[in-house]
NUTIMI-807445 format. One record per residue (C-alpha): residue in three letters; x, y, z. Coordinates in Angstrom, 1 decimal. Layout:
REM NUTIMI-807445
("ALA", (X, Y, Z))
...
***
This chain:
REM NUTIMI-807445
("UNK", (109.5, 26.9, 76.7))
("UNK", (112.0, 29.3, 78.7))
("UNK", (112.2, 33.0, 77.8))
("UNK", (115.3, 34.6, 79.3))
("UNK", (114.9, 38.5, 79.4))
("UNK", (118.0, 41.0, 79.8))
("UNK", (117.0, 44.2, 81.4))
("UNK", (118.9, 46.9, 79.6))
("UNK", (120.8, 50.2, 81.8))
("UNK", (119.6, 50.4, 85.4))
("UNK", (116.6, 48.2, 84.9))
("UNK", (116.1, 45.0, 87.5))
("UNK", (113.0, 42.1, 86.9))
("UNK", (111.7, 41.0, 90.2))
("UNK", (109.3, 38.6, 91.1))
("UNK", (106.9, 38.9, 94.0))
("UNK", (106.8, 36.8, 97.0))
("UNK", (103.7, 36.3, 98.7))
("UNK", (103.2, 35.6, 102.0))
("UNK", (100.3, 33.1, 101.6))
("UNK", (96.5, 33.2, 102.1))
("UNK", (95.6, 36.4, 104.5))
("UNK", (93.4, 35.9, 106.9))
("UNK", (92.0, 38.6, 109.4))
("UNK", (89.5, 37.7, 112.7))
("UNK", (88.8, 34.2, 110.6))
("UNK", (87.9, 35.8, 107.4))
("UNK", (89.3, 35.1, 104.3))
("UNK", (90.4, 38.1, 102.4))
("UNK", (90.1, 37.5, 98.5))
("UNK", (92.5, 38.1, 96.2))
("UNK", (91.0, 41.7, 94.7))
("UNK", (91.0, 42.8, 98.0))
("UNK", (94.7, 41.6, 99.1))
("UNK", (96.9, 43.8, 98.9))
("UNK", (100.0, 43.0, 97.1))
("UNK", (103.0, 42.5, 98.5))
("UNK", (105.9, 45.1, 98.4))
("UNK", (109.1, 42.9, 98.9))
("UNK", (110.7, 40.3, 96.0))
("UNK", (113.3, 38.6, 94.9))
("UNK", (115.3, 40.0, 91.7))
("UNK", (115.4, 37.8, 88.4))
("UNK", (117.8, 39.5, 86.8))
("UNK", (119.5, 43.0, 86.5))
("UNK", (120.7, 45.0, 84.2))
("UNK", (124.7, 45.6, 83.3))
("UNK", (124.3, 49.8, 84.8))
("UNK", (123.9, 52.8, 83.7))
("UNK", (126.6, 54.5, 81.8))
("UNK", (127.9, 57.5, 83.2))
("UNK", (128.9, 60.7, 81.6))
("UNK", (132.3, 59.5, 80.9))
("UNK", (131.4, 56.7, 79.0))
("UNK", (131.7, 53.8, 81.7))
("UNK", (129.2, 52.3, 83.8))
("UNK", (128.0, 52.3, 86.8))
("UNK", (127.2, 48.8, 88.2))
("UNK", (123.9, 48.0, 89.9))
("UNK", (123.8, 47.5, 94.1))
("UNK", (121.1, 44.3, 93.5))
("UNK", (122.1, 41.1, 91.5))
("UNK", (120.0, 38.6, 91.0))
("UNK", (118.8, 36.1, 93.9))
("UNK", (118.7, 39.6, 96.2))
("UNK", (115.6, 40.3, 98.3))
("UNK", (114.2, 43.5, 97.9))
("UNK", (111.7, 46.2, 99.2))
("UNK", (110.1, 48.3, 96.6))
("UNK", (107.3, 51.0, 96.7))
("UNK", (103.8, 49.9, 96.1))
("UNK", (103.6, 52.6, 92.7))
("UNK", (106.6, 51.6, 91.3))
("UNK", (107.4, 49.2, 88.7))
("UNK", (105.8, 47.7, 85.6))
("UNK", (103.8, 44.7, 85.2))
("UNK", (104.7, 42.1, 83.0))
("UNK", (103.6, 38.4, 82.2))
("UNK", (106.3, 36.5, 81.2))
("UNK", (104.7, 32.5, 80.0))
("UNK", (102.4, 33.2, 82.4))
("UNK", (104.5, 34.5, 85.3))
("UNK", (103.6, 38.1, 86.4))
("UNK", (106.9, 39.8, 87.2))
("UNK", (107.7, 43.3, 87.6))
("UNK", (110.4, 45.5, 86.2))
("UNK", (111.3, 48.8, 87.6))
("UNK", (114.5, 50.8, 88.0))
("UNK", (117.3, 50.3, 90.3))
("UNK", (116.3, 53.7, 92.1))
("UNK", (112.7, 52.6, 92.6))
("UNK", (114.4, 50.1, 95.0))
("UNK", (114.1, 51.0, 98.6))
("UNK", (116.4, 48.5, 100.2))
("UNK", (118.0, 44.9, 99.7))
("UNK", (116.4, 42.2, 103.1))
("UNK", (119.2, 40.6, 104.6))
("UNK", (118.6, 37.9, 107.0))
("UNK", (120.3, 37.9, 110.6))
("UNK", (121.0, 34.4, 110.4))
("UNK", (123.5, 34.2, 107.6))
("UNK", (125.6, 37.0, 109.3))
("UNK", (125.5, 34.9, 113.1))
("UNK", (125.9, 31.4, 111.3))
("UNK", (129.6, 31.8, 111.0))
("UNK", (130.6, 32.6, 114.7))
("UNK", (131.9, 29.6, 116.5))
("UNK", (131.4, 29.6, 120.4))
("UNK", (134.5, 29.3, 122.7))
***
């Protein structure tokens, strides 16, 4: 069974990506000594916070955006067994964007 969760104002869900097993001079690290990573992608995002003139503000992320956040910020959450995180829009330090995409649509000469 699927729950779909709707972050309300300026709230974004974002799922963490590891970056597989660390390993340091050949030994392995385990997981309560990891540290976890800082960088996601968003689930889903919140409509915006509304503004003092009644409209609102939309977000900078959407969902399927890969983000940096700080390690303190943010909520856990299990979701049917899934640990995401939700945390504010403002918590978000910046959205990764890969050099690739931008280069993939020049055509030599």
């Amino acid at each position: 069974m699927t729950t779909n969760i709707q972050p309300l104002h300026d709230r974004v869900i974002v799922k963490r990506i590891d970056e597989g097993e660390q390993i340091r001079g050949g030994i392995i690290i385990p997981d309560t000594a990891k540290e976890k990573p800082q960088e996601g992608e968003v689930i889903a995002a919140g409509l915006g916070k509304y503004k003092e003139d009644g409209t609102r503000q939309a977000l900078d992320v959407k969902a399927g955006d890969r983000v940096l956040f700080g390690k303190y910020s943010s909520s856990e959450i299990k979701v049917d067994g899934e640990e995401l995180l939700i945390m504010r829009e403002d918590e978000i330090l910046g959205i990764i964007k890969r050099a690739g995409a931008a280069a993939g649509g020049r055509k030599g000469k």
